[in-house]
N, C-alpha and C positions, 0 to 999 in steps of 0.2 A: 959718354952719356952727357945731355944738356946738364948743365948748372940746376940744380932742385931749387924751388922755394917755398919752405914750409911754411905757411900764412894760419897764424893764428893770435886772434888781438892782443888777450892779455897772458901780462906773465905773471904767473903768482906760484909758490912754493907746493899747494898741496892741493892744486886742481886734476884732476885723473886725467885730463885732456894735454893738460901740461907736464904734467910728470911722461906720459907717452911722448911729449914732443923730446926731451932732454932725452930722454932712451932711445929712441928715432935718432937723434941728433949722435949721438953718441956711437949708435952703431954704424949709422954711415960714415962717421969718422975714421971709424977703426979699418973700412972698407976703401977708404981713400977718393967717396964720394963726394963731389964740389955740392955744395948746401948752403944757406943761407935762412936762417931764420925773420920773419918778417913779423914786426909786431906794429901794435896801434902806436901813432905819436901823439895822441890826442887826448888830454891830460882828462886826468880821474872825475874833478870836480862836477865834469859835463854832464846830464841827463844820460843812462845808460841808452835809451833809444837814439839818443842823438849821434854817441858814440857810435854804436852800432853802422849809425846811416854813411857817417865821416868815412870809417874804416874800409867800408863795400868802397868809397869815392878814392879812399888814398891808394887801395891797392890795384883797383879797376883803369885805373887814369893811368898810372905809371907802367901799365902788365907788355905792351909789347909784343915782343916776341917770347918773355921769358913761360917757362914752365911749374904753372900754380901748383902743390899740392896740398888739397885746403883741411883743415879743419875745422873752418868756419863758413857758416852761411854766408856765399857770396855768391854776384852777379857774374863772375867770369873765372871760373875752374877750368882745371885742366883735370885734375881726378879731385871727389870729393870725397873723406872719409867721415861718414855720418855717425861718428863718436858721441856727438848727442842727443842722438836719437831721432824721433822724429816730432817736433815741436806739435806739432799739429794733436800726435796724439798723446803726450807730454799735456797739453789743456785739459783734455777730458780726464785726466787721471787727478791734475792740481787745478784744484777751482781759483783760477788766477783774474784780480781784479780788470775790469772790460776797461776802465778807462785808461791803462796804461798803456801808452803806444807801442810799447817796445812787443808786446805780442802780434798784432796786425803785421809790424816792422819785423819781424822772425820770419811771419808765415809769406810774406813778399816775397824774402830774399830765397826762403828755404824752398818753396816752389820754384819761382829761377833758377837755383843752383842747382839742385836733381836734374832740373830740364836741360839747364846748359853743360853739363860737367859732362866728358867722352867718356867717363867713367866711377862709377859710386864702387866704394868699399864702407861695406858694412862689417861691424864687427860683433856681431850674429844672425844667424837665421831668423831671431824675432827680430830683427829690427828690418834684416832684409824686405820679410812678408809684408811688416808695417810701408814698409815705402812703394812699394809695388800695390797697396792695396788704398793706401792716402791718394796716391796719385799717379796711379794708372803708369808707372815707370817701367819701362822694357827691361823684363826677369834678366835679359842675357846683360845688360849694363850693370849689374850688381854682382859684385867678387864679394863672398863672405872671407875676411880675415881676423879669426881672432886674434885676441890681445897678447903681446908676451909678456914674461916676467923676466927680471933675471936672477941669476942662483943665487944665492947669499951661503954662508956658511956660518953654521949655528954655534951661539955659544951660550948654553943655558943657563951654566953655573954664575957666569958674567951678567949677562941681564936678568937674573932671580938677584944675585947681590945687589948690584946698582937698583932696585923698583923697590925689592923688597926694603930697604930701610927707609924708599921715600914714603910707601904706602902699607909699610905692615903687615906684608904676607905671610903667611906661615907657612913650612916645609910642606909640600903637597897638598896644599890646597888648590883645589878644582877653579881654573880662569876662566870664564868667558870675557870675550871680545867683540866690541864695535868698534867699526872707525870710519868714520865720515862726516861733512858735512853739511847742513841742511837737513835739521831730525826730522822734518815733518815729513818729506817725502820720502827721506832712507830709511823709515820705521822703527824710530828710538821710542817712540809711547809702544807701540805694539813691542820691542826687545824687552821694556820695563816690565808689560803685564805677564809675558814669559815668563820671566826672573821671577816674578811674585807669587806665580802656577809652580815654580819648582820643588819637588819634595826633599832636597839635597838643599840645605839653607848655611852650610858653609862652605860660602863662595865668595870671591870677588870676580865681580861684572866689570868691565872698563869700559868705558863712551869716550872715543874721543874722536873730536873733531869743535867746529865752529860754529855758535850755532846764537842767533840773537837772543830769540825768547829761552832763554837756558832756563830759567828761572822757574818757567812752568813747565816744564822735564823733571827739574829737581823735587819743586811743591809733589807732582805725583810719582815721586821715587817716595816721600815721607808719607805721603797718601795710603800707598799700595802696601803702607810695612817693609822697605828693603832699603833702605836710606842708608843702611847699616854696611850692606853689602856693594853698592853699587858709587861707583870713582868716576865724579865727570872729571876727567885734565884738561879739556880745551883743547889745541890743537900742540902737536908733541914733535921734536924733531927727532928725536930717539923711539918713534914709532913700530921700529925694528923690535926694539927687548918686550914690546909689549907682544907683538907674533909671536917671539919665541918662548915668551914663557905660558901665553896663553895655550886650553885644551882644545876649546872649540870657539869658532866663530860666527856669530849669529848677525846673519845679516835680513830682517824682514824690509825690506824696500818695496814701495809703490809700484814705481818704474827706473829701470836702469836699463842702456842699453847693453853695456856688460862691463858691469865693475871690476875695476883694476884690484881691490882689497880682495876679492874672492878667490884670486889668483894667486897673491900676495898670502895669505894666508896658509892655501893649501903649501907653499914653497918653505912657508915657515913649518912645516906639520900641525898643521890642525883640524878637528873636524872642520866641516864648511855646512851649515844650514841657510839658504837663501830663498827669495820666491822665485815663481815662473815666470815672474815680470821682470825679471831680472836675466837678461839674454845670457848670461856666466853661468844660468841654471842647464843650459845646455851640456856643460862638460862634467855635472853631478849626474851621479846616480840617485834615479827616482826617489829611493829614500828618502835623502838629504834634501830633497825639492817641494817647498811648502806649497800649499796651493793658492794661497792668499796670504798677507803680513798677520793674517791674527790665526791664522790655520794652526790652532792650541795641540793639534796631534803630535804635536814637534818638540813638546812638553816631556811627554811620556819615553819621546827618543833621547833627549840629553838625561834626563834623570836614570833611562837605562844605562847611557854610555858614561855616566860622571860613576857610577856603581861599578862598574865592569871596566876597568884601568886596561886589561888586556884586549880589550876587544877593542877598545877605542885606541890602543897605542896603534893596531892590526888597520884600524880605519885614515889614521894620523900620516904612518908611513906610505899606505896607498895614493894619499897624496898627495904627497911628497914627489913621489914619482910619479906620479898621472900630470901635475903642473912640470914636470919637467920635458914634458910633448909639446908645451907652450913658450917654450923660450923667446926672447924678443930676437935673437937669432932667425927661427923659424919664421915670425913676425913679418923680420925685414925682410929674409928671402922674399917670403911670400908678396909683399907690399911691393918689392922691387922688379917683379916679375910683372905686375901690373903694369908699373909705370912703364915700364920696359917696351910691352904691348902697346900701349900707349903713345909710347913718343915714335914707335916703329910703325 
């Protein structure tokens, strides 16, 4: 097989795009696949649009003969995996300021790159439909592959010690979990008015992730009466013990094309509550699938299930094993099968 080269700008520790490239990375490894990873050289301080423009020039200029497999909007792909979605309709969900170039600068490159790429991998059916329907893209050029995970092995007693003396927990008390960041979009004001709707008021809530205006999250955690209940950490590298000891995980997001946590979570055992804008709402059961971030009927299901220990252990370990259909194994098959097609 050619040499791969995974193109994607930034590297940072707790991006969903970036966390899949190291897992990608990793498995090809194991497989004795030649890979290279290809990042931006073009230092931080820059204008994000500018960056952007440099990166499509650094990678487009030096491509050759080699074989792109992109993650990012760019002018010359060989396959593209549209992990963020689809910018286009990404606007209409976040009212994002007109004067900033870097969105015109998106919709450029992101039109080109569908157009030019031999191949789109999507990593769901919504995102598929959105690209097919943004921009008229031939149904047969789009492989739906979803995300994998990989297995972890649980150890409750260890991450309830370790959390609980930093934060107080007490012997079975009910967790919910968030994690991500960017609240506005991923639905941490809509997880807060949840929490506030619930009739089970000892709990600990956990939010973590990174997030600027924290402060007005917080103000309306004391707002709402649950100030009491609810742990912003910021962002955690032992992100792990918070899976494992949390019950359920609530995720109301805007738009996602399919979140890595929802996957992550089910692998840790937890319930999983997310929206239908959220392509990961694909592998829940209608239940679990809000219909919008404020869809309060969702209320009535966690207060049933924090009541009913048995029912929800019954719903815990289903997915447990329903994300274990999603392995990053599977993943790579799948994604390798593509390219395969692809270079053949």
């Amino acid at each position: 097989m050619k040499k791969l080269y995974l193109i994607r700008a930034n590297i940072t520790k707790f991006g969903g795009a970036e966390m899949y490239l190291s897992r990608l990375s990793k498995a090809l490894k194991s497989q004795n696949i030649d890979h290279q990873a290809v990042h931006s050289i073009f230092p931080k301080f820059l204008p994000s649009w500018l960056r952007v423009i440099l990166f499509n020039l650094q990678v487009c200029s030096t491509k050759r003969n080699k074989f792109y497999f992109s993650l990012d909007r760019i002018t010359c792909p060989d396959i593209y995996r549209a992990g963020d979605g689809v910018h286009k309709v990404f606007l209409t969900v976040e009212k994002k300021s007109k004067l900033n170039p870097l969105h015109p600068i998106y919709l450029f490159l992101e039109k080109r790159c569908l157009q030019k790429a031999k191949c789109i991998v999507a990593n769901s059916e919504m995102i598929r439909k959105q690209i097919i329907n943004t921009y008229s893209i031939n149904p047969e050029k789009i492989k739906v592959v979803y995300n994998g995970v990989e297995s972890k092995e649980l150890d409750h007693q260890n991450s309830f010690d370790r959390l609980s003396k930093e934060f107080s927990i007490k012997e079975n008390q009910s967790i919910l979990l968030y994690v991500g960041s960017g609240f506005k979009r991923k639905g941490v004001e809509e997880f807060l008015k949840i929490v506030s709707r619930l009739k089970n008021s000892d709990i600990k809530a956990f939010i973590i992730g990174k997030e600027k205006n924290i402060e007005y999250y917080q103000q309306l955690a004391i707002a709402l009466k649950i100030d009491n209940q609810v742990v912003f950490t910021g962002t955690r590298e032992d992100v792990n013990d918070f899976y494992t000891i949390s019950d359920i995980f609530l995720f109301p997001t805007r738009y996602e094309p399919f979140s890595n946590v929802v996957l992550e979570a089910m692998s840790f055992e937890n319930a999983v509550f997310t929206t239908r804008q959220n392509g990961a709402s694909e592998i829940l059961d209608n239940e679990f699938v809000m219909k919008t971030p404020l869809d309060f009927s969702v209320v009535q299901k966690i207060d049933k299930l924090l009541s009913n220990k048995e029912a929800l252990k019954v719903i815990q370990k289903n997915n447990k094993s329903k994300s274990m259909r999603f392995s990053i194994e599977k993943n790579l098959s799948e994604t390798l099968k593509v390219i395969n097609e692809v270079i053949n």
